[in-house]
C-alpha positions in Angstrom: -17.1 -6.7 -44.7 -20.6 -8.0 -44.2 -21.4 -11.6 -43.0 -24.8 -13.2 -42.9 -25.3 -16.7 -40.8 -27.0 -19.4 -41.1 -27.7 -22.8 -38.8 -27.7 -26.6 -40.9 -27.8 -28.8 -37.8 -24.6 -28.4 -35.8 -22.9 -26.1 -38.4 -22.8 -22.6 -38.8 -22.6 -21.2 -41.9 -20.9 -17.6 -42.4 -21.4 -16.2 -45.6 -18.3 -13.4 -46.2 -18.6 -10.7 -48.2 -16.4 -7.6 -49.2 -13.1 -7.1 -47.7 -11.5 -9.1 -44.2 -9.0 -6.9 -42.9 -7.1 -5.1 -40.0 -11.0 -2.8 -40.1 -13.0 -6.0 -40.1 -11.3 -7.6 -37.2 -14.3 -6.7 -34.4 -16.7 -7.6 -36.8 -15.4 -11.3 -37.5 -14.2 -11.6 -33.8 -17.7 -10.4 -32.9 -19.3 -13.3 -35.0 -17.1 -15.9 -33.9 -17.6 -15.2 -30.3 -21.2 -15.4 -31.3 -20.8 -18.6 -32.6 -19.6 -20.4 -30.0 -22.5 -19.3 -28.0 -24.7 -21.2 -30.2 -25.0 -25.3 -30.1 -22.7 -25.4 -33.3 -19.9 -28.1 -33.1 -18.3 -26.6 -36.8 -17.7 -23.2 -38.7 -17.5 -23.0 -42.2 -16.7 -19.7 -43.3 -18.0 -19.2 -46.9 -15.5 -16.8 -48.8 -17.1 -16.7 -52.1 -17.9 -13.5 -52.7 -14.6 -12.3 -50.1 -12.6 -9.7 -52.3 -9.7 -9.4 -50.7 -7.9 -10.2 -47.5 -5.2 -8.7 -45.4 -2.1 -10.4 -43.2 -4.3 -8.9 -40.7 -7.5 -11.0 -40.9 -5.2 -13.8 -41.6 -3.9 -13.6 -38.3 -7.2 -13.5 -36.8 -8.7 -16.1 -38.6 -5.8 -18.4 -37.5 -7.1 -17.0 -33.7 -10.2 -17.6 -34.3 -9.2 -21.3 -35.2 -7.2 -21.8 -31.7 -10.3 -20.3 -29.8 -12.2 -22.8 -31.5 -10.0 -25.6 -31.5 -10.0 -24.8 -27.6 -13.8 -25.2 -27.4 -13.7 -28.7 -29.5 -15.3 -26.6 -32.4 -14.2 -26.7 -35.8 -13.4 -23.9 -38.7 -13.1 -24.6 -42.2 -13.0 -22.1 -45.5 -15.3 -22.5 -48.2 -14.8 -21.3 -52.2 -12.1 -18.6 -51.2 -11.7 -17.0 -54.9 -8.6 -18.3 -57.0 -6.4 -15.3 -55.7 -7.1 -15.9 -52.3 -6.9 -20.0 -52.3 -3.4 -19.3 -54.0 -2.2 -17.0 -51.5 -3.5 -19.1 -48.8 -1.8 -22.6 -50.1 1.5 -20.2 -50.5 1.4 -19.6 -46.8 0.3 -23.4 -45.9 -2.4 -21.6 -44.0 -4.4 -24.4 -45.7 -2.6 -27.1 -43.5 -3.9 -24.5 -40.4 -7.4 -24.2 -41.7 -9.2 -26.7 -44.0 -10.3 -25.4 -47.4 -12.8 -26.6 -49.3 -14.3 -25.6 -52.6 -17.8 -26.4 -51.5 -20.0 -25.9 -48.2 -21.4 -30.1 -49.2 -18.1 -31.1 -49.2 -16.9 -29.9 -45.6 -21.1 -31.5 -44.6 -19.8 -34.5 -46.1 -17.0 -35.1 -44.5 -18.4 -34.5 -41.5 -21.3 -36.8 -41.5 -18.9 -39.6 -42.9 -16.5 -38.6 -39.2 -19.7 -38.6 -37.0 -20.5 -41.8 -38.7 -17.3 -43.2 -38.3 -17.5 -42.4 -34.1 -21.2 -43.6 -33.3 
């Protein structure tokens, strides 16, 4: 698994590539942790080139999420491939997690909530 980041604003951006699994774990757990040293209020994790993904890195992306959620950050997934999306709306990990098909749509909706509460 690789992962590259980016910063729009109060969002980090984290661009997945290869495999998330059980091997990948201290990786992603490293970036999060990471993350929420940063000034970013929201996580989108960009799956569109992610090839395949394990019950493993479900489990710690749904950790991830609680840390998060803990810290009044939030996650979403971005563009996970068809495969992936399918499995992941089998599971309702999608009611867990939001998933979008695009990073504008997750920016969207946010700037429309921030709107909504100034």
């Amino acid at each position: 698994m690789q992962v590259m980041e980016r910063l729009e604003g109060d969002v980090l951006v984290l661009m997945i590539s290869g495999r998330l699994s059980f091997y990948s774990r201290k990786v992603f757990q490293a970036v999060i942790n990471n993350a929420s040293a940063t000034r970013a209020h929201h996580i989108i994790v960009n799956m569109r080139n992610v090839t395949g993904i394990d019950s493993a890195a479900l489990g710690f992306l749904a950790l991830a999420q609680l840390n998060l959620d803990g810290k009044n950050v939030g996650m979403s997934l971005v563009a996970p491939p068809k495969h992936i999306k399918d499995m992941l709306e089998k599971v309702n990990f999608t009611k867990l997690i939001p998933t979008y098909a695009t990073e504008k749509q997750v920016l969207s909706e946010r700037a429309f909530i921030l709107g909504q509460s100034a």
